[in-house]
C-alpha positions in Angstrom: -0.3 -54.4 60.9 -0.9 -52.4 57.6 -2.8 -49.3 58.0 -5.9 -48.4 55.2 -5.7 -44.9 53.8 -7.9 -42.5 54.9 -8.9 -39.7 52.1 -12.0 -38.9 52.6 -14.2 -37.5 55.6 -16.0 -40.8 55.7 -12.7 -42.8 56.3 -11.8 -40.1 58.4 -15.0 -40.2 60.8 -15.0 -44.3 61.1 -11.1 -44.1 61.6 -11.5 -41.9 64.7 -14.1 -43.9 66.3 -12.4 -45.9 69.5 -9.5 -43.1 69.2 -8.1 -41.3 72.2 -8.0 -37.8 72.9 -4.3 -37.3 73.7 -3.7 -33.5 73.1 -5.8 -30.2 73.2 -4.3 -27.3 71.9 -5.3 -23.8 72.5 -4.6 -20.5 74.3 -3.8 -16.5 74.2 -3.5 -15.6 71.1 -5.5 -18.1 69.5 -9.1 -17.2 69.8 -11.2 -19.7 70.1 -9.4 -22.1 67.7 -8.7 -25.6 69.2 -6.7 -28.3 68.0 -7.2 -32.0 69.4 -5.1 -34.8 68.2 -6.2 -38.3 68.4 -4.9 -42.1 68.1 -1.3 -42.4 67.4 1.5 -40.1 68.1 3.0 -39.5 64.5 6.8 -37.9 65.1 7.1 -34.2 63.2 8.9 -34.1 60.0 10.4 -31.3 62.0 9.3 -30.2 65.5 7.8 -26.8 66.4 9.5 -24.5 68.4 6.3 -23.3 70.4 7.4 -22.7 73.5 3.5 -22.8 74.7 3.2 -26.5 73.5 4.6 -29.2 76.0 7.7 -31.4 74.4 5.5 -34.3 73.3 3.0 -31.9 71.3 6.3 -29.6 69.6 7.7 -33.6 68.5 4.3 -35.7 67.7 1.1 -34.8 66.3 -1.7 -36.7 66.3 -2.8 -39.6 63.9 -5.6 -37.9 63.7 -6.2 -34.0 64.2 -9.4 -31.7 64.2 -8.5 -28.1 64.2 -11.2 -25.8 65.2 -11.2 -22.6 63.2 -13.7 -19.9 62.7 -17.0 -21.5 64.1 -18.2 -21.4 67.5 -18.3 -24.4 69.5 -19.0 -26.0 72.9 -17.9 -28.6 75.1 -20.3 -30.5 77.2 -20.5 -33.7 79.5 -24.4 -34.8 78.9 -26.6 -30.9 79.0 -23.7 -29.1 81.4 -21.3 -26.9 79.6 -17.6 -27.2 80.7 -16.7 -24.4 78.1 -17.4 -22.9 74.8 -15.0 -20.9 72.7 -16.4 -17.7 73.8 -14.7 -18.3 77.4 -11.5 -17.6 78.5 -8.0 -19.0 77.1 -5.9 -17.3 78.8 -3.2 -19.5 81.1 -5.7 -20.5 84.1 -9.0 -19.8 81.6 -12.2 -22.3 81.2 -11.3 -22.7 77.9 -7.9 -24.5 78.7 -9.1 -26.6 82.2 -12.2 -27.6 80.1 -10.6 -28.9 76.9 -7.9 -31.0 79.3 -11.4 -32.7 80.4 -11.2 -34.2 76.6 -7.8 -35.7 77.3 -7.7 -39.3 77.6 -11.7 -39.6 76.2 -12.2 -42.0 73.4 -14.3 -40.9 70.4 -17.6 -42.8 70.0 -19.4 -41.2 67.3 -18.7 -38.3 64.8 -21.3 -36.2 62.6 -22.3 -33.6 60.8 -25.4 -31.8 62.7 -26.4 -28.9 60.3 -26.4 -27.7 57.0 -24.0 -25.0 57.5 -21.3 -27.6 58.3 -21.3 -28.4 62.1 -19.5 -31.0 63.4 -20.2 -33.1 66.8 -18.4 -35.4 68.1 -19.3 -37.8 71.0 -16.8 -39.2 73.4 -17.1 -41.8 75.8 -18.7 -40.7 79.5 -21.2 -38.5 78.3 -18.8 -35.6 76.7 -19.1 -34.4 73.4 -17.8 -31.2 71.2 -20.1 -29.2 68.8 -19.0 -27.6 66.5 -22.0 -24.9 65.1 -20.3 -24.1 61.7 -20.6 -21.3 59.4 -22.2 -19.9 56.3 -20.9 -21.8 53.7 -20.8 -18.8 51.2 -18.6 -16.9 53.8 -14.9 -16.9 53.4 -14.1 -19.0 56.5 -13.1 -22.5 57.5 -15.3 -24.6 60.4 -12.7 -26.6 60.8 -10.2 -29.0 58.7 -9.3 -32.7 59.2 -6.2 -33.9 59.0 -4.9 -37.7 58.7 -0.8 -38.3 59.2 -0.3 -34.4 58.5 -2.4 -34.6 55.3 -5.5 -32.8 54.8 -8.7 -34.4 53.9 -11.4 -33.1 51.8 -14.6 -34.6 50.5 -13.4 -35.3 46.9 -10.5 -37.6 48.9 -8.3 -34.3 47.9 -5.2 -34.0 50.2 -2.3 -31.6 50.8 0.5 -31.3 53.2 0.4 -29.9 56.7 3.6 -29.4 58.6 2.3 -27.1 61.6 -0.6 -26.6 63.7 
């Protein structure tokens, strides 16, 4: 089976519709950034020696990878909040027992829902992720998408990403 490239958000967005959710990525340290790798398990050039990430995540990322930067977000299943980024990562936080909630959840729709960038993302069952996004003039990142370890950017730019 020959795989299409995907350079740009648009191939990005249909490309993760029907994906699983097969690793969430967050904790102490981190703020409130989130990682969530979807679809295939692509093997590490190299693998990461985090000793926070389980073997499978320090060997594989994901086919396809959203990671959560400087915006806000929230997790919900229909109106009730599991967790937003302003709870608790720590070990036995919200944050972490809610994100696991995505794992295993197939992606059914992806869009942008504001002006200043915010991303949502629907998921089978009810659950979805918004992202609120930020002021496009500041100096920070909503969030970045990444296809087989390569970032992808409007223009169908893309660079190399090695680690989350």
């Amino acid at each position: 089976m020959s795989r299409r490239p995907v350079k740009t958000i648009a191939e990005f967005s249909q490309g993760l519709i029907g994906k699983s959710c097969w690793s969430t990525i967050a904790g102490v340290g981190t703020g409130s950034m989130v990682t969530l790798a979807f679809g295939e398990k692509v093997r590490r050039r190299k693998s990461v020696r985090n000793p926070m990430l389980t073997q499978e995540e320090r060997e594989f990322e994901g086919e396809f990878v959203i990671f959560i930067k400087d915006s806000e977000w929230r997790l919900s299943n229909g109106d009730m909040a599991i967790c937003t980024s302003d709870d608790s990562n720590e070990a036995n936080g919200l944050m972490l027992s809610g994100l696991q909630g995505l794992v295993g959840r197939t992606v059914v729709a992806m869009r942008t829902i504001n002006d200043r960038g915010g991303l949502k993302l629907d998921f089978n069952e009810g659950w979805n992720i918004q992202v609120s996004g930020v002021d496009r003039l500041a100096e920070l990142d909503n969030y970045s998408l990444f296809y087989r370890g390569s970032l992808i950017g409007d223009d169908g730019s893309r660079t190399r990403r090695d680690d989350y």
